[in-house]
BADO-403498 format. One line per 3 residues: their letters; for each residue x, y, z of N, C-alpha, C. Coordinates in steps of 0.02 Angstrom, whole numbers, m for minus. Example, Ala and Ser with C-alpha at 12.3 -4.5 7.8 and 13.67 -1.06 7.14 Angstrom:
as	660 m284 390 615 m225 390 660 m165 390  642 m112 354 684 m53 357 645 2 394
***
This chain:
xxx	1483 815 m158 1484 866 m105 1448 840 m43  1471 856 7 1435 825 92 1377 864 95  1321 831 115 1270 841 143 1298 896 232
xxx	1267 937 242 1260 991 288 1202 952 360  1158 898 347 1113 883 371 1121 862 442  1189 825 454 1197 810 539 1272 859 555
xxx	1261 904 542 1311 976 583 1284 995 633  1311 1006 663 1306 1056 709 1293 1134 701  1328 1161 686 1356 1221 642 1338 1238 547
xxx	1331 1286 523 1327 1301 464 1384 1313 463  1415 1343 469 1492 1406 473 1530 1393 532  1587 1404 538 1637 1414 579 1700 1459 551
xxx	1690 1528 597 1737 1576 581 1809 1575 612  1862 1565 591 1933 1571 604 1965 1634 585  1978 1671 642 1991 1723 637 2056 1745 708
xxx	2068 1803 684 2149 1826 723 2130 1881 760  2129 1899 850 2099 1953 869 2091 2019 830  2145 2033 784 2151 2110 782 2084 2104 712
xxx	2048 2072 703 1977 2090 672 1911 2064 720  1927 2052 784 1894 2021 810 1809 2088 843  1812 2128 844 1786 2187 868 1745 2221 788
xxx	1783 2200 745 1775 2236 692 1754 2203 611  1786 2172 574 1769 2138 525 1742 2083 534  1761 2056 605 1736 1981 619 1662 1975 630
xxx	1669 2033 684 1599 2041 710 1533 2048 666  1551 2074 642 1505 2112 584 1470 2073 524  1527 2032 490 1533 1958 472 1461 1897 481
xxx	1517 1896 560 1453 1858 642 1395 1868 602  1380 1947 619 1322 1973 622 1256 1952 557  1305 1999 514 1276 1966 458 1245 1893 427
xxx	1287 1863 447 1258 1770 455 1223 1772 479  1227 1789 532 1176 1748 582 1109 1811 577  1080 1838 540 1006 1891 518 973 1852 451
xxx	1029 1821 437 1005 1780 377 997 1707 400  995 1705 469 981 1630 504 1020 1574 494  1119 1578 465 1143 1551 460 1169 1541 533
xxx	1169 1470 561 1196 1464 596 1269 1467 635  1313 1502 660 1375 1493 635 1414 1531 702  1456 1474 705 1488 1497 770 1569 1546 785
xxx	1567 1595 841 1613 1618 842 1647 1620 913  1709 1626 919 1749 1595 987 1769 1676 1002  1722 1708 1062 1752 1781 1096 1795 1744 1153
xxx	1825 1689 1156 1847 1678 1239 1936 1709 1201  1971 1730 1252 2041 1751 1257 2062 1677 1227  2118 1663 1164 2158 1638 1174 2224 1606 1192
xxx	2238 1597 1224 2306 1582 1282 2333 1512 1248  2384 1503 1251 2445 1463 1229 2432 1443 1174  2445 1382 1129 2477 1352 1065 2413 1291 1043
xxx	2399 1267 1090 2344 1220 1079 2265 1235 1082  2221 1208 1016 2169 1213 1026 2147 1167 1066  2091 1196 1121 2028 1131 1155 2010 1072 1106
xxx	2000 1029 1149 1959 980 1107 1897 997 1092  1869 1039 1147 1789 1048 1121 1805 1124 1072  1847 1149 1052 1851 1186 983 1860 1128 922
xxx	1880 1084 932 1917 1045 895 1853 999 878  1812 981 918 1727 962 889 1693 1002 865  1713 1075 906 1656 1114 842 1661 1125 790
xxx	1743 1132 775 1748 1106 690 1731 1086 676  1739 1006 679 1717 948 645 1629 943 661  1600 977 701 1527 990 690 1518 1053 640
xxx	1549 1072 597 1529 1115 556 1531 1097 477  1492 1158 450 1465 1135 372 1531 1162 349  1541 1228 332 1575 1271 315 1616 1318 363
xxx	1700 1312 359 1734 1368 380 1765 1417 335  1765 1479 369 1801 1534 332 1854 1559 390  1884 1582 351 1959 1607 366 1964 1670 343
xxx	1983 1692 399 1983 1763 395 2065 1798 392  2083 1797 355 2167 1805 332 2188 1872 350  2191 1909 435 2212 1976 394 2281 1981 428
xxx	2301 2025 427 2410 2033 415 2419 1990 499  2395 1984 541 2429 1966 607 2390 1881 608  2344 1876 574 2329 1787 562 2409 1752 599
xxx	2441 1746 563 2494 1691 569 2546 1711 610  2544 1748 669 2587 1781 711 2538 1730 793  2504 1691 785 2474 1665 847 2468 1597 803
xxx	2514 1538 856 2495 1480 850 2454 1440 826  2403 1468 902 2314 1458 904 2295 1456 826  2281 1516 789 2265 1510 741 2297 1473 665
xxx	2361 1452 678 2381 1396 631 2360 1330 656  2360 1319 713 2334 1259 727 2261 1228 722  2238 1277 709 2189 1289 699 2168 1277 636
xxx	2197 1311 584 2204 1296 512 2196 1246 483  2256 1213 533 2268 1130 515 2220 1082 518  2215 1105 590 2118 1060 599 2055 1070 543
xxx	2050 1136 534 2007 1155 483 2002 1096 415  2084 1094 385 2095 1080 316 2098 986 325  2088 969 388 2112 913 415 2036 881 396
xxx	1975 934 419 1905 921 419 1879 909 345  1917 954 323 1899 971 228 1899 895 195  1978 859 214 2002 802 192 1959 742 207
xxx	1942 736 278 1915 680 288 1843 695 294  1810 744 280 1744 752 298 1730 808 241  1718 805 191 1704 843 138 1696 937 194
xxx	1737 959 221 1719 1025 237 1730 1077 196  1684 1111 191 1704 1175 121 1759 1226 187  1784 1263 141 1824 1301 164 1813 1374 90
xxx	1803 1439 164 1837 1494 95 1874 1536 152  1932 1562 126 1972 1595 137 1953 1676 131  1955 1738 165 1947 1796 146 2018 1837 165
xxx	2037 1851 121 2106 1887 123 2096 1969 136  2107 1987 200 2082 2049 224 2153 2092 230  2167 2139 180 2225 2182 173 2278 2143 163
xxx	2276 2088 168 2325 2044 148 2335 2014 68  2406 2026 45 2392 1977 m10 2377 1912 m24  2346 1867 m56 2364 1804 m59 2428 1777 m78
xxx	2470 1807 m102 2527 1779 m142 2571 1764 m57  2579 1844 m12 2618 1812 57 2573 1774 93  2515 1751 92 2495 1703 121 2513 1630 92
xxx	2525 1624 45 2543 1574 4 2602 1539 m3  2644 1594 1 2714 1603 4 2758 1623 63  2705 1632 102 2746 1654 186 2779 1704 172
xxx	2758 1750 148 2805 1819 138 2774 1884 171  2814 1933 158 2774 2006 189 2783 1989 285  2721 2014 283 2700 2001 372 2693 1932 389
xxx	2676 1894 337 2685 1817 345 2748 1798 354  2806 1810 328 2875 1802 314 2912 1810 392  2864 1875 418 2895 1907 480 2871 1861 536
xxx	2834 1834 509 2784 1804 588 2816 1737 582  2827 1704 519 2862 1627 520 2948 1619 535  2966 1702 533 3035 1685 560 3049 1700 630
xxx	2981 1715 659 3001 1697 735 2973 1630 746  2939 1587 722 2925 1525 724 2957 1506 716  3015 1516 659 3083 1465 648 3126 1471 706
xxx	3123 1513 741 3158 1524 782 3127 1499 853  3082 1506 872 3076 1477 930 3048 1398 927  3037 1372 873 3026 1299 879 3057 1281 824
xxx	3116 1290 809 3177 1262 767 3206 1190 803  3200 1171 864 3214 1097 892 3159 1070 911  3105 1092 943 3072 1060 968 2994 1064 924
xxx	2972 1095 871 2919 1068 852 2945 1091 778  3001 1099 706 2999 1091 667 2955 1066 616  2932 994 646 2876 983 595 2801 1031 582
xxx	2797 1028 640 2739 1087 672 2744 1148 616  2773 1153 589 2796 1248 594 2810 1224 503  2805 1173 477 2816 1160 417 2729 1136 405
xxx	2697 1105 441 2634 1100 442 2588 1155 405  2626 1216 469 2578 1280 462 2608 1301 401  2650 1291 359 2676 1339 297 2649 1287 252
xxx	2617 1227 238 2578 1187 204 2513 1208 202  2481 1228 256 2415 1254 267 2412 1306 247  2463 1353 246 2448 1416 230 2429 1417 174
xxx	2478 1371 114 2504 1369 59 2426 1345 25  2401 1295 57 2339 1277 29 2265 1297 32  2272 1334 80 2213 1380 87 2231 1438 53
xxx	2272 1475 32 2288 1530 m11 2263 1517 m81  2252 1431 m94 2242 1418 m161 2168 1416 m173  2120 1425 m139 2036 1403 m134 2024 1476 m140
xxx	1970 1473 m182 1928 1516 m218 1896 1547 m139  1911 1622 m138 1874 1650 m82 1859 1715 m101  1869 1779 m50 1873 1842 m65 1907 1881 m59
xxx	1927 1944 m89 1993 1973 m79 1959 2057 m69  1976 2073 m24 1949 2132 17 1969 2205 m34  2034 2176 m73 2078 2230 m101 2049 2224 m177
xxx	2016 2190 m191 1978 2168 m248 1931 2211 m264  1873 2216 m180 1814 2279 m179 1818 2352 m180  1787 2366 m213 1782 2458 m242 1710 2459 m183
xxx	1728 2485 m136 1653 2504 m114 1633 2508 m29  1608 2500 m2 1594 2513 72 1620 2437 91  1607 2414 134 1661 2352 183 1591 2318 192
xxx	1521 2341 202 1468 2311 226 1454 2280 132  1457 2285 86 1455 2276 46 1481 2198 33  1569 2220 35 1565 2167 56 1577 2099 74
xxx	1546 2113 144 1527 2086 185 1457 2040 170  1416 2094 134 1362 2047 108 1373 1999 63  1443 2020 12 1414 1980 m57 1450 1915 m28
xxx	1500 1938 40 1517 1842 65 1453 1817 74  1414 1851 133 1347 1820 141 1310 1790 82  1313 1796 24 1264 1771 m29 1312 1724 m59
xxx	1364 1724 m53 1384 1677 m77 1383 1616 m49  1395 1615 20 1394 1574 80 1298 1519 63  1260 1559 44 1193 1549 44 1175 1531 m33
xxx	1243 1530 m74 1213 1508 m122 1250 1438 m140  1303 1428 m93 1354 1362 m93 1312 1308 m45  1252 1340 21 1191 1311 36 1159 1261 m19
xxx	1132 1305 m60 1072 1301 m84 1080 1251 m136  1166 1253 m162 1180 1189 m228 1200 1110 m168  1211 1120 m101 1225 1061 m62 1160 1012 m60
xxx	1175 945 m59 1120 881 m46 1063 891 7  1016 881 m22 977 940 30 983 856 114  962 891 177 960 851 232 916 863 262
xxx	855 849 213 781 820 245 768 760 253  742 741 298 703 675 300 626 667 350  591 622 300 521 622 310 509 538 349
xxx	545 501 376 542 428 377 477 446 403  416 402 417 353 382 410 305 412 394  325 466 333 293 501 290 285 499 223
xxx	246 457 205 236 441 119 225 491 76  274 486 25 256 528 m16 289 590 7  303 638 58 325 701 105 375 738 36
xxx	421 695 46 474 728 12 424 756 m61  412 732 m82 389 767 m164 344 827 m156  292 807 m95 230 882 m87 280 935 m71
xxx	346 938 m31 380 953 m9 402 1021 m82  422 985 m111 461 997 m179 395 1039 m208  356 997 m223 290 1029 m267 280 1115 m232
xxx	270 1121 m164 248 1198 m150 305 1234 m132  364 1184 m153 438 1239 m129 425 1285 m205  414 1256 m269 408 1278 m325 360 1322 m328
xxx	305 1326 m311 256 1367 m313 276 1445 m287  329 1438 m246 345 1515 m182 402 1549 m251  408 1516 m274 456 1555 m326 511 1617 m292
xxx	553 1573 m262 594 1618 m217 650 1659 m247  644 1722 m248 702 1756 m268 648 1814 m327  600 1795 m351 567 1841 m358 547 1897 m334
xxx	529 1976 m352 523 2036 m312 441 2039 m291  408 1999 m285 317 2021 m298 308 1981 m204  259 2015 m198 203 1994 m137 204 1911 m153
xxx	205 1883 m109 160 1795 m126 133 1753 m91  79 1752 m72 39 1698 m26 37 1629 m63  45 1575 m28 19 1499 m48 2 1480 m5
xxx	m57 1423 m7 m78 1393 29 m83 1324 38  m76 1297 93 m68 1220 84 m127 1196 126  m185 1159 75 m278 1137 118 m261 1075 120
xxx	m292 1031 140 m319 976 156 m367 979 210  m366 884 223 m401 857 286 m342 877 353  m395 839 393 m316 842 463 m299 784 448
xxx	m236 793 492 m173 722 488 m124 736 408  m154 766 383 m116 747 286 m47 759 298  m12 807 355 55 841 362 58 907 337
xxx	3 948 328 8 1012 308 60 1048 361  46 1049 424 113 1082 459 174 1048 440  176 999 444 261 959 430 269 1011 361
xxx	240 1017 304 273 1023 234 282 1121 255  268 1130 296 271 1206 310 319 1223 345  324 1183 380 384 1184 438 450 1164 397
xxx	441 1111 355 501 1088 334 530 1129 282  478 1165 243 510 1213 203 500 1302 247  478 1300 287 525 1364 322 591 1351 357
xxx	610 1292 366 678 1292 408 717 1267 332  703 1266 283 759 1259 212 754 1338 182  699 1375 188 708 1444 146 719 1482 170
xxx	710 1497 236 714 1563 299 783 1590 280  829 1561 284 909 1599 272 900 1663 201  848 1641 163 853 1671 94 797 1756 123
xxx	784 1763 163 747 1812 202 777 1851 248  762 1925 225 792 1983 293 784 1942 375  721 1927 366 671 1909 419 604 1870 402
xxx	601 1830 465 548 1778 464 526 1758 530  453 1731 517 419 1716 571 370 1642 540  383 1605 621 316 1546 589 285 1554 646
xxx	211 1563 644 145 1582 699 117 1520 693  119 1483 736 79 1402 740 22 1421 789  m33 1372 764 m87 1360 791 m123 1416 807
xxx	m129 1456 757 m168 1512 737 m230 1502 771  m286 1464 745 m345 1458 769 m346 1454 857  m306 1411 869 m310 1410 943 m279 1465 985
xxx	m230 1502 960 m188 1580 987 m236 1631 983  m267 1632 916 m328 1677 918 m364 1682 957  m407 1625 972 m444 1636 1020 m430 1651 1109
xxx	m367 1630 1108 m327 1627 1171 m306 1707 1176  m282 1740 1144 m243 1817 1123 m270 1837 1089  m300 1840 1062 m348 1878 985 m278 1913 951
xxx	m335 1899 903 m304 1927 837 m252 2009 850  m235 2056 879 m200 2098 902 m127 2072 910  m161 2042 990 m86 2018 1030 m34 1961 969
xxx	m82 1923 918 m37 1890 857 m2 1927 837  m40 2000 790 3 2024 762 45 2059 791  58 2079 843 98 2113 887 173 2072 886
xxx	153 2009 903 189 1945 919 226 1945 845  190 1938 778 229 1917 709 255 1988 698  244 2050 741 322 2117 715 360 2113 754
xxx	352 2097 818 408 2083 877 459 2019 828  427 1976 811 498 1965 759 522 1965 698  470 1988 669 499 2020 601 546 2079 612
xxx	537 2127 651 556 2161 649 606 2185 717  621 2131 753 664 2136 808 647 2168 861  604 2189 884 593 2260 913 534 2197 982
xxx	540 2227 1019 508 2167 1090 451 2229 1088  423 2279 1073 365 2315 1091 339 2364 1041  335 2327 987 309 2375 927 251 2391 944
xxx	213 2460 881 175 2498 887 145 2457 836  75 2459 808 34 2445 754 22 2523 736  74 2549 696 46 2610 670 75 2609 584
xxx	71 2665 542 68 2678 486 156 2670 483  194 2684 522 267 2683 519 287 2624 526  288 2578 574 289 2485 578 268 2451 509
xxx	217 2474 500 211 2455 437 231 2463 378  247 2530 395 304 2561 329 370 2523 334  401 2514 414 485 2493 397 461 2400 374
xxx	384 2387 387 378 2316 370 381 2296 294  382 2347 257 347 2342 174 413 2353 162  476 2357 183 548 2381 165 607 2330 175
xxx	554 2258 212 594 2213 220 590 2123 172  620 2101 170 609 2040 129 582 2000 160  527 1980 173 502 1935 255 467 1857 228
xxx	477 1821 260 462 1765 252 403 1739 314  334 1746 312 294 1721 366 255 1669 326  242 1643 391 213 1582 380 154 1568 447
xxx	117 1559 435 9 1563 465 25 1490 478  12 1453 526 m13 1389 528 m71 1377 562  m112 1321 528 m173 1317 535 m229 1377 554
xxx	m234 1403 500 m291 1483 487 m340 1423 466  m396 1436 484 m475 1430 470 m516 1457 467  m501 1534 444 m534 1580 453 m512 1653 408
xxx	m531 1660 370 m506 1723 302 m501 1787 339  m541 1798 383 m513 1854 452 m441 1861 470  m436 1791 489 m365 1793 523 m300 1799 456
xxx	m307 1793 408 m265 1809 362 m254 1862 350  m328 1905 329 m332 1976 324 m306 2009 383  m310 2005 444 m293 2037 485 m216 2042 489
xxx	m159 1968 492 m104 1961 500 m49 1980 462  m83 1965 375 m53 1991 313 m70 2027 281  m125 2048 292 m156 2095 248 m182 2064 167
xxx	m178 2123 108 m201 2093 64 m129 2084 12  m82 2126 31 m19 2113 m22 2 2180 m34  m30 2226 m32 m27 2296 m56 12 2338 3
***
C-alpha cells in the first residue's frame, strides 16, 4: 500500500453538481472537523476537459471518493475525470471508494437506468469524433462500480449517519497506511515516538494526561508535535499551545485558556463559564501543553480530569 507522506491532499472528492450544495458539502464538512485534509472544486464546470492544475491535484492526493449519484455520468467533466482518478490508482497506488448515492451499482456498472440514458447521448454526439473516449468512460464506470465503497440505499437511518461512518472509515484506511514520518538527524526519534504513541491509548473512553520530561534539546517538542499531527484526525477537536512558559508570562494564564476554547471549540470569543465547560466535557478533544514548568499552569489549562 502507498505511503500518504508526500501528498498534497488526504482526499479528493469527485462529485456531480446536483449533490454539490448538499451531500457533497456536508461530506466536505465532515472531513475536514476531523482534520482530514481534502479538497473540493466549487468553481462552475464548463466544457469536456479537466485543467491541468485539477489534474495535479489528483495526482497530489492520498485518497479519492466518488460520489455516484443518478446525474454523475450525464457531464463529461466528471468522466474524465474518473479516468484520471483510476489512471492515479494504477500508476501511483491511489485508493479509491466509490459512494453510490440513490444509485444502483449494478447501472453504474453496467451503464444502465439513468446511466444508460446519459451514455446514449454520448453515443450520439461523439459517435465519430471521440468513440474511444466514450468507451473509456464505460470502462471506468465498470471498474469503479467494482471497489468496495458505500451504498446510501444500504443505510437504515439519518444521512449524517452516514456520512460519518464514511468518515471512520476513511480514518481507519489512514491509520493501516505506511506511516510518513521522518526524523533524519534525530537518533533514536522514531521509537520514543512509538513508545508514548502507546501510552495515550487512543480510542479509549477515560480522561488521559501523559507526559513527556527530560533535559532541554532531548526533542520533547518534536515527539509531541509529531504525534499530534498523526492522531489529531482521531479527535472532535484539538489544540497544540506551544511555549507555555513563555505565553504565560506574556498573556497569563486566562488569555491561554481563552485561546485553547477559541479552538477547541470554534467559537473566536468564548466565555469561561460553567456552560463552556459543560459543551467542553461533551467533546472528544485532543490538547497538547508544550513546555509547562509549572503544575499551576496545568491545573489551570486542564484541570484535574473530572
Amino acid at each position: 500500500m502507498a505511503s500518504c507522506s508526500n501528498t498534497k491532499f488526504d482526499v479528493f472528492l469527485s462529485f456531480r453538481e446536483d449533490t454539490r450544495y448538499t451531500f457533497t458539502s456536508h461530506l466536505h464538512a465532515a472531513l475536514c472537523r476531523r482534520k482530514i485534509k481534502t479538497f473540493i472544486d466549487y468553481d462552475l464546470r464548463k466544457g469536456d476537459e479537466i485543467s491541468p492544475a485539477l489534474e495535479k491535484t489528483i495526482e497530489d492526493s492520498c485518497l479519492s471518493i466518488i460520489i455516484l449519484s443518478q446525474n454523475y455520468a450525464c457531464l463529461t467533466w466528471c468522466l474524465n475525470e474518473l479516468v484520471k482518478i483510476l489512471e492515479c490508482k494504477k500508476a501511483k497506488g491511489q485508493i479509491i471508494f466509490p459512494v453510490f448515492y440513490h444509485v444502483l451499482p449494478s447501472h453504474v456498472r453496467k451503464q444502465t437506468g439513468r446511466y444508460g440514458e446519459a451514455f446514449a447521448k454520448h453515443e450520439k454526439c461523439f459517435k465519430k469524433t471521440k468513440a474511444d473516449m466514450v468507451s473509456s468512460w464505460r470502462a471506468a464506470l465498470t471498474q469503479v462500480a467494482n471497489f468496495s465503497g458505500w451504498d446510501i440505499k444500504e443505510h437504515e437511518g439519518p444521512e449524517s449517519e452516514f456520512i460519518e461512518k464514511i468518515v471512520k472509515d476513511v480514518l481507519k484506511k489512514f491509520k493501516h497506511m505506511p506511516s510518513g514520518d521522518h526524523f533524519d538527524g534525530f537518533v533514536g526519534m522514531s521509537s520514543r515516538v512509538d513508545k508514548v504513541d502507546s501510552l495515550l491509548c487512543i480510542g479509549t473512553e477515560d480522561f488521559r494526561i501523559t507526559g513527556i520530561w527530560g533535559m532541554a534539546g532531548v526533542g520533547k517538542t518534536t515527539i509531541a508535535r509529531v504525534i499530534f499531527d498523526r492522531i489529531n484526525n482521531q479527535f472532535e477537536s484539538c489544540c497544540f499551545l506551544a511555549n507555555i512558559r513563555e505565553e504565560s508570562a506574556k498573556l497569563g494564564l486566562n488569555n491561554l485558556l481563552v485561546k485553547l476554547l477559541s479552538e477547541i471549540l470554534g467559537d473566536p470569543n468564548p466565555t469561561i463559564d460553567a456552560f463552556t465547560l459543560n459543551r467542553l466535557c461533551r467533546k472528544k478533544v485532543l490538547i497538547v501543553l508544550d513546555d509547562v514548568d509549572n503544575a499551576q499552569h496545568l491545573k489551570h489549562l486542564v484541570g484535574d480530569g473530572r
